[in-house]
C-alpha atoms as a printed R data frame, in Angstrom:
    type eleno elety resid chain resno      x      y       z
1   ATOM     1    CA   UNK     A     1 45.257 98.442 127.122
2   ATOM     2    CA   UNK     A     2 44.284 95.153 128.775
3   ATOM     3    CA   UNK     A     3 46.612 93.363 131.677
4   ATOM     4    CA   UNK     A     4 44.593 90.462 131.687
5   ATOM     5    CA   UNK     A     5 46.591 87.683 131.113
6   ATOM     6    CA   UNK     A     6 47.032 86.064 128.286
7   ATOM     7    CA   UNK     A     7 46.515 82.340 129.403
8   ATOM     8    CA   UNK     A     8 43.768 80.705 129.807
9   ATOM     9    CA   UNK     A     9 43.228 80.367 134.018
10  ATOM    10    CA   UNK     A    10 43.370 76.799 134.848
11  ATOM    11    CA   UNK     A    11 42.017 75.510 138.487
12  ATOM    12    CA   UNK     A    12 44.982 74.678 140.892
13  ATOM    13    CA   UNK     A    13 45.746 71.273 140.863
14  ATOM    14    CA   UNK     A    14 46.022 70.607 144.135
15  ATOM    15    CA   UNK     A    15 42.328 71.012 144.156
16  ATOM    16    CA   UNK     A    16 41.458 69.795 141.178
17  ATOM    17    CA   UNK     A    17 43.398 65.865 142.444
18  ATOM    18    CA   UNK     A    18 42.025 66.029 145.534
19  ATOM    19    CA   UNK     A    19 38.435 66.225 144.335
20  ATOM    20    CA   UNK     A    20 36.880 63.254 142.793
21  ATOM    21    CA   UNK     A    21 36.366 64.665 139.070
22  ATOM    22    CA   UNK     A    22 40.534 64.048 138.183
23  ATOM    23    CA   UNK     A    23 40.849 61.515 135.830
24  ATOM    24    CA   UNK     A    24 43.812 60.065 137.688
25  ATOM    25    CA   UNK     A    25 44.205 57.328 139.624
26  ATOM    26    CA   UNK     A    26 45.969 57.707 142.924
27  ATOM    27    CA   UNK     A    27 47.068 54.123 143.005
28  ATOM    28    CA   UNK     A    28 47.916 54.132 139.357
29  ATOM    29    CA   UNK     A    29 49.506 57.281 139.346
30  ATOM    30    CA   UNK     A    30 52.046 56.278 142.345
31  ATOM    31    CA   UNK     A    31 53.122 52.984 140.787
32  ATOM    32    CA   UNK     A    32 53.994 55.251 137.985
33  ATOM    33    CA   UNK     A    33 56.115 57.453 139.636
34  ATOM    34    CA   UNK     A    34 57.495 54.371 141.083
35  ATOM    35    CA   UNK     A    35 58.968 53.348 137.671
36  ATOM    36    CA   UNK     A    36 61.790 56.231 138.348
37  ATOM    37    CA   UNK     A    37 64.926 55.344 140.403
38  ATOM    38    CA   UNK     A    38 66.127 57.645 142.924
39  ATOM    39    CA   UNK     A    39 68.462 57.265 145.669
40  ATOM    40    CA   UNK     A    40 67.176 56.819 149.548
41  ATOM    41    CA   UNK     A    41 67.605 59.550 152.124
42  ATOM    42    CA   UNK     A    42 67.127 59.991 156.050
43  ATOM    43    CA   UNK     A    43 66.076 63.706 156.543
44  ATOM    44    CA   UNK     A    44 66.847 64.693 159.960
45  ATOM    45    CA   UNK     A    45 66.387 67.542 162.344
46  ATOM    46    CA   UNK     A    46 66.649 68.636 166.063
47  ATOM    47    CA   UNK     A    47 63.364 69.509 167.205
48  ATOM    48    CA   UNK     A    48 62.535 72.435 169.742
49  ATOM    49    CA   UNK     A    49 62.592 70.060 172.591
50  ATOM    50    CA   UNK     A    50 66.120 68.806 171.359
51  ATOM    51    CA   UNK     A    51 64.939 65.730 170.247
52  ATOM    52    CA   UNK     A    52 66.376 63.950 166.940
53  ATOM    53    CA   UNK     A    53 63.696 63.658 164.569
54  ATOM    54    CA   UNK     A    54 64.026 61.687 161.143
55  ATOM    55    CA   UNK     A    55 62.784 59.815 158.183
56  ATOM    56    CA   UNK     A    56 63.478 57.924 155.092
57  ATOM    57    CA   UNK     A    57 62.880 59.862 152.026
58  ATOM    58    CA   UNK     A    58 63.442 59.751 148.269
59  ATOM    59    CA   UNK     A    59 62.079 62.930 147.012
60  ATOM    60    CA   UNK     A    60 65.530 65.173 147.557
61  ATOM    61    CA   UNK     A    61 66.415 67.029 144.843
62  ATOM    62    CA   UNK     A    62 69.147 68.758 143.562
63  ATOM    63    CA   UNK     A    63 67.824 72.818 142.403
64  ATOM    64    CA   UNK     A    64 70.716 75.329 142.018
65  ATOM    65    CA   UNK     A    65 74.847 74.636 142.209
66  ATOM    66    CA   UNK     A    66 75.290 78.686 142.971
67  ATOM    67    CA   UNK     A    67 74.373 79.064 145.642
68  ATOM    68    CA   UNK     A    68 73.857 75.541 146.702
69  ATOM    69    CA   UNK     A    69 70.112 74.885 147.248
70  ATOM    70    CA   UNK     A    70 68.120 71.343 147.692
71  ATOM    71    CA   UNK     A    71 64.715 70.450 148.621
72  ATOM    72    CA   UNK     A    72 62.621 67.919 149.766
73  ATOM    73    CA   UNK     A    73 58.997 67.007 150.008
74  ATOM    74    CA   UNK     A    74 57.044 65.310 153.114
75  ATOM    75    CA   UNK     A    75 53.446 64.479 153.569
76  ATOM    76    CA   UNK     A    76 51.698 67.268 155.325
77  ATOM    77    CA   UNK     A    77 50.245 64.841 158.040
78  ATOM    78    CA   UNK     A    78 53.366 63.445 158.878
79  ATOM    79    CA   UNK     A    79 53.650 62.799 162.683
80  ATOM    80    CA   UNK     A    80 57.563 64.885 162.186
81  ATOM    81    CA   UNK     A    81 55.611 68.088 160.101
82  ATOM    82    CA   UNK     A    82 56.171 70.518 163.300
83  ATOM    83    CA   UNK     A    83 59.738 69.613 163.873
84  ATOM    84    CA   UNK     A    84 61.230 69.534 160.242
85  ATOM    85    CA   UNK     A    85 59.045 73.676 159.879
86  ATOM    86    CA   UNK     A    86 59.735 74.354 163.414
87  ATOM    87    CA   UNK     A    87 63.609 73.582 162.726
88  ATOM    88    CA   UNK     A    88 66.756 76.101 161.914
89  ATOM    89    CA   UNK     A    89 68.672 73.010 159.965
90  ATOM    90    CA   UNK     A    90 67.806 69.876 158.621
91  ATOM    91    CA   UNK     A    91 70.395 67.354 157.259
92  ATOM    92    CA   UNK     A    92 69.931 64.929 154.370
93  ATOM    93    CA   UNK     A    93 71.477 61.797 154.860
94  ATOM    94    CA   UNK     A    94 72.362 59.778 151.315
95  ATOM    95    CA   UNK     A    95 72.294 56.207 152.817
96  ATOM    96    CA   UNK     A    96 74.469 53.560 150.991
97  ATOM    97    CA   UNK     A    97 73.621 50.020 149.833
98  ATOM    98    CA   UNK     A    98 74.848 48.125 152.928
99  ATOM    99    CA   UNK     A    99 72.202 50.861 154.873
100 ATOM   100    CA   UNK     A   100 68.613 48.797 153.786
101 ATOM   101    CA   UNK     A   101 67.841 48.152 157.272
102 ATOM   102    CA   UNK     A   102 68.723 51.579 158.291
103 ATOM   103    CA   UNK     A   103 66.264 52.879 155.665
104 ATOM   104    CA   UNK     A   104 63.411 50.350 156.766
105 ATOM   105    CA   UNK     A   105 63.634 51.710 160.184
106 ATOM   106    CA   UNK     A   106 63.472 55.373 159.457
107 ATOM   107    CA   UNK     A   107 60.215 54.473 157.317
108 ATOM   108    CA   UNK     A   108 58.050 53.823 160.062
109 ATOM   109    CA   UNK     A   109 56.521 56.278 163.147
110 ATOM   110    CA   UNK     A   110 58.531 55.237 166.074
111 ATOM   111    CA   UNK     A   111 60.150 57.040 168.998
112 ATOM   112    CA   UNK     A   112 62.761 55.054 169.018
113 ATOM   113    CA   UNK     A   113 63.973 55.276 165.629
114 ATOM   114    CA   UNK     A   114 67.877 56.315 167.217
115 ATOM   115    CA   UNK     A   115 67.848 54.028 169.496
116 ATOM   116    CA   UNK     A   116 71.164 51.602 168.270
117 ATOM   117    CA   UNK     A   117 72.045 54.197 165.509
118 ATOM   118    CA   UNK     A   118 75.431 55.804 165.178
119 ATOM   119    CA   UNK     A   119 75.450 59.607 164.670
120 ATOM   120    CA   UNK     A   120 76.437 63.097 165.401
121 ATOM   121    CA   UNK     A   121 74.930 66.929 166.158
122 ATOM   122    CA   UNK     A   122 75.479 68.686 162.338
123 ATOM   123    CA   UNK     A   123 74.655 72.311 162.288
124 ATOM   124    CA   UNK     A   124 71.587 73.370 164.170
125 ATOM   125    CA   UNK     A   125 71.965 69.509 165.742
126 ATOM   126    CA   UNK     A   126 70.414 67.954 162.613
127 ATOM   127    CA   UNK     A   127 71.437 64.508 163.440
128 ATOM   128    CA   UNK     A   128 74.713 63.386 161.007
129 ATOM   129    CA   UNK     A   129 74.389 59.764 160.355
130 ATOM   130    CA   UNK     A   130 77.773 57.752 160.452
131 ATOM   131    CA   UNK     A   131 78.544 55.816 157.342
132 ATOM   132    CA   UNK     A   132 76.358 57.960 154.978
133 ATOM   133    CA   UNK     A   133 77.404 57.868 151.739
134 ATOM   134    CA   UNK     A   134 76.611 61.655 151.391
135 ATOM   135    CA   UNK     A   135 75.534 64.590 154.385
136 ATOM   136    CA   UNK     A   136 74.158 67.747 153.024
137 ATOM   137    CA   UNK     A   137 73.931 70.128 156.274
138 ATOM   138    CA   UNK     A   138 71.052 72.829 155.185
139 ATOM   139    CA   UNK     A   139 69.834 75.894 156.644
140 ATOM   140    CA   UNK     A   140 65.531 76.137 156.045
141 ATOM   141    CA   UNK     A   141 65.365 79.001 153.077
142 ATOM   142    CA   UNK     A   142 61.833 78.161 152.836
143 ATOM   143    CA   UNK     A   143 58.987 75.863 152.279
144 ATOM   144    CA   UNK     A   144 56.224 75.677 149.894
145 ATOM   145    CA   UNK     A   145 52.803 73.889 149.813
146 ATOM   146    CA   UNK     A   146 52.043 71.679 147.166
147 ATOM   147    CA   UNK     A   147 49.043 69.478 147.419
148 ATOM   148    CA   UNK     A   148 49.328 66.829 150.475
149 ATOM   149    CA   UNK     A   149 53.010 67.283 150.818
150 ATOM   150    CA   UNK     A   150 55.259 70.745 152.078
151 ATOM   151    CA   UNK     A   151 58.260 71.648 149.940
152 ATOM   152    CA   UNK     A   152 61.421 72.148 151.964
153 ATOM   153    CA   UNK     A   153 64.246 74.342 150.553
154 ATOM   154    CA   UNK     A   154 67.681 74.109 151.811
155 ATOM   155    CA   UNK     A   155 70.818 76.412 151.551
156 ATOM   156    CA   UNK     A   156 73.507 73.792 151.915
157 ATOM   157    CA   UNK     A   157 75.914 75.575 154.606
158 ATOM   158    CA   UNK     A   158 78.591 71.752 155.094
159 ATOM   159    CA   UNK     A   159 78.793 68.554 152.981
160 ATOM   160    CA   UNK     A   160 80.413 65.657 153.183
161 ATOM   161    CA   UNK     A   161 81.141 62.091 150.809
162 ATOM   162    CA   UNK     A   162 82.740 59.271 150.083
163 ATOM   163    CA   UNK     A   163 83.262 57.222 147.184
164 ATOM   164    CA   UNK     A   164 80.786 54.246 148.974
165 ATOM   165    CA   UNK     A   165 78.067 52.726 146.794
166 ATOM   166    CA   UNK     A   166 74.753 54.497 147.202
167 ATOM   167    CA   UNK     A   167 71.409 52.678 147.705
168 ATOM   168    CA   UNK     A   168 68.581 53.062 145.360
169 ATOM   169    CA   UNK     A   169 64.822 52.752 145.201
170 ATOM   170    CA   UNK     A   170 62.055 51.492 142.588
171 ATOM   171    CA   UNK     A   171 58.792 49.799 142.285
172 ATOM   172    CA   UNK     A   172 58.498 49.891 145.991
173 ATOM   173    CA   UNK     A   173 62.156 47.772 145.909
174 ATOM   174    CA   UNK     A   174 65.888 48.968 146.672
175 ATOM   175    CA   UNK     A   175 68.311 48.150 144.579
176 ATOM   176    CA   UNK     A   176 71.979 48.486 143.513
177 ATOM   177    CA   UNK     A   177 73.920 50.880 141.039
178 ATOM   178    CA   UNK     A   178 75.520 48.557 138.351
179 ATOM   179    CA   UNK     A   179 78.536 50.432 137.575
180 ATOM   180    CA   UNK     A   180 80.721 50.067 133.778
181 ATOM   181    CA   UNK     A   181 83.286 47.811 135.560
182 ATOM   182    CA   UNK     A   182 79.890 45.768 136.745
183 ATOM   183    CA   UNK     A   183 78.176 45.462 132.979
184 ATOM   184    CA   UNK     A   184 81.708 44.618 131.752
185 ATOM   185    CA   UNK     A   185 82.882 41.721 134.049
186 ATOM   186    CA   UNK     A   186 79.560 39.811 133.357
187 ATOM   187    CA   UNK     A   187 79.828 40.026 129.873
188 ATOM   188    CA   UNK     A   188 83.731 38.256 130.213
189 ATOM   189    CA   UNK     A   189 82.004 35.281 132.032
């Protein structure tokens, strides 16, 4: 009997982008992920010196209701990489549309990123921003390595929401959620 498998062996693609013989475009490729609309994100976590780290994202993901899992993806030469593995807890932070500025600061390396912000110590002191939309307080399950970025998975231990509007992202833009109510009071004009 043979336990070979039965598909064909393919090379790992994390290998096979990186190296110049993929036939697609970085550039290309990221203005077509770009064409998909997500909602923006400040992951944050306490590092082991106590200091608040954080950063805008838009790769969270929902993966299981039961139990409650999540994940996230950043760049493996991010300046935060040791604090978000080195961390118990990390909180995702769903910002809302009146938070643009909020999410442009977050995007870019700076030690003073909570300098002027308004938040709290979550679980493991994952930094709770105030006026979220959405907080997701997660325990690290695990992370995974996928080509230039690491995989976090989160066990959601506390959440919190309100019925604010969210802000979303596309084609390098943010944007607003246009509601029913929205669609229907143009068309009456």
């Amino acid at each position: 009997m043979n336990d070979a498998p039965k598909h064909p062996i393919h090379p790992n693609p994390a290998n096979e982008l990186a190296s110049d013989s993929s036939p697609i475009d970085p550039r290309e490729f990221r203005n077509a992920l770009g064409t998909y609309a997500t909602g923006v994100t400040i992951i944050t976590a306490a590092g082991s010196d106590g200091k608040p780290y954080g950063l805008t994202c838009n790769s969270f993901a929902s993966v299981s209701l039961n139990p409650p899992l999540v994940l996230w993806s950043l760049v493996r030469y991010s300046s935060s990489l040791n604090a978000f593995q080195n961390s118990t807890h990390f909180a995702v932070n769903v910002l809302g549309a009146s938070q643009q500025a909020l999410a442009n600061k977050f995007a870019k390396s700076s030690d003073e990123k909570f300098v002027g912000v308004d938040w709290s110590a979550g679980l493991g002191n994952a930094p709770l921003l105030k006026e979220s939309v959405a907080n997701f307080q997660c325990r690290s399950v695990n992370r995974y390595y996928g080509g230039d970025h690491v995989i976090f998975l989160g066990a959601v231990e506390a959440y919190s929401y309100n019925h604010s509007e969210p802000l979303l992202f596309a084609r390098g833009g943010y944007g607003r959620f246009l509601s029913t109510d929205d669609r229907h009071g143009a068309d009456k004009s």
